[in-house]
C-alpha positions in Angstrom: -25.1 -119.8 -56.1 -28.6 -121.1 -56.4 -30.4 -123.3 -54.1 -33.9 -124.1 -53.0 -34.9 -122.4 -49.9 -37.3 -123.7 -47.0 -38.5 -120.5 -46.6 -38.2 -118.1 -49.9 -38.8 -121.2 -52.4 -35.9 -120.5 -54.3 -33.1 -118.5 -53.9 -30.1 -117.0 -56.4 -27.2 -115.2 -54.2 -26.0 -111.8 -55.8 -22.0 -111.4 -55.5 -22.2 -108.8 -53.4 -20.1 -107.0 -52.1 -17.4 -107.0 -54.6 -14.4 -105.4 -53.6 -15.0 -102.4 -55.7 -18.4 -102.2 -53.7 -16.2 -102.5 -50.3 -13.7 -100.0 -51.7 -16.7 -97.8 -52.3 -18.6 -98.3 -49.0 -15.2 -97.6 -47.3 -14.5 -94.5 -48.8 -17.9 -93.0 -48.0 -17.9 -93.8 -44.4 -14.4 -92.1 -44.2 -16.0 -89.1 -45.4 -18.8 -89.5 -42.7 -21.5 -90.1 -45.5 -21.8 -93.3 -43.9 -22.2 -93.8 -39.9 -18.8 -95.1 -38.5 -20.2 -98.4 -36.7 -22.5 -99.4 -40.2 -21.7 -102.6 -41.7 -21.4 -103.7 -45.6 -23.9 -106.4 -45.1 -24.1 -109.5 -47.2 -25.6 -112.7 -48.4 -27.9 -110.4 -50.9 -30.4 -112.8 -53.6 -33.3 -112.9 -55.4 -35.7 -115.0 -54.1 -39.5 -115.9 -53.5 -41.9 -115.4 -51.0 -43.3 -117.3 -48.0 -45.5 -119.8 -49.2 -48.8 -118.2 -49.7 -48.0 -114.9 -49.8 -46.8 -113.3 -53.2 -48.6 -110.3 -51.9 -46.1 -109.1 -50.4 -44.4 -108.2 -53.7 -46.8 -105.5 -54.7 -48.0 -104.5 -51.1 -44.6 -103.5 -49.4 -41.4 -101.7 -49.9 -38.0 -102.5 -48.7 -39.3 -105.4 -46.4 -36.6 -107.4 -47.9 -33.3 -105.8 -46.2 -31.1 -105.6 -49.6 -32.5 -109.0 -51.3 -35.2 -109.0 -54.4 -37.9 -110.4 -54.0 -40.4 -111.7 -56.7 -43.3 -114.0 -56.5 -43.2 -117.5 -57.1 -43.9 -118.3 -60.3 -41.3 -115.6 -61.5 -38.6 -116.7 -59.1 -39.3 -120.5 -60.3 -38.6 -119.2 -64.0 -36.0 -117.2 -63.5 -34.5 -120.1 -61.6 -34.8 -122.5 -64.4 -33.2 -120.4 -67.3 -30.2 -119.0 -65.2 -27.1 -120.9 -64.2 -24.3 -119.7 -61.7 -22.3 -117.3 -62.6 -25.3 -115.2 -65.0 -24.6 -111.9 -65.2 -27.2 -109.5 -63.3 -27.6 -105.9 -63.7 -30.0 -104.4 -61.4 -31.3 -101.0 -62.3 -33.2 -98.2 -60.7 
């Protein structure tokens, strides 16, 4: 989905989790990697910052709890040249 956001300008949910990712997350906390009472999580994007403050992007890490964040003009152009449903691989 893709949407403009009051607070992250615009905003391009991920499908995640998938069910391989659930069969995946399950698996590991059965074998204890993962702590019993942790959750999957959910409603993961790529979106913008606050208004004002595309710092953020280069000063922080992980402030984001899953999503990716990008300033604005890079979240307004990735907005206009995707549609639902692009394909999005993200890599370490």
């Amino acid at each position: 989905a893709k949407r403009v956001h009051e607070k992250w300008c615009r905003f391009m949910t991920l499908d995640y989790p998938t069910p391989a990712d659930r069969e995946k997350f399950n698996q590991r906390k059965q074998r204890g990697e993962i702590p019993a009472n942790a959750s999957i999580g959910g409603g993961i994007g790529i979106h913008g910052t606050w208004p004002h403050e595309d710092f953020v992007v280069d000063r922080y890490k992980n402030w984001t709890l899953g999503c990716i964040s990008v300033k604005t003009e890079d979240v307004m152009a990735v907005y206009g040249y995707t549609h639902t449903g692009t394909r999005v691989t993200i890599q370490k």
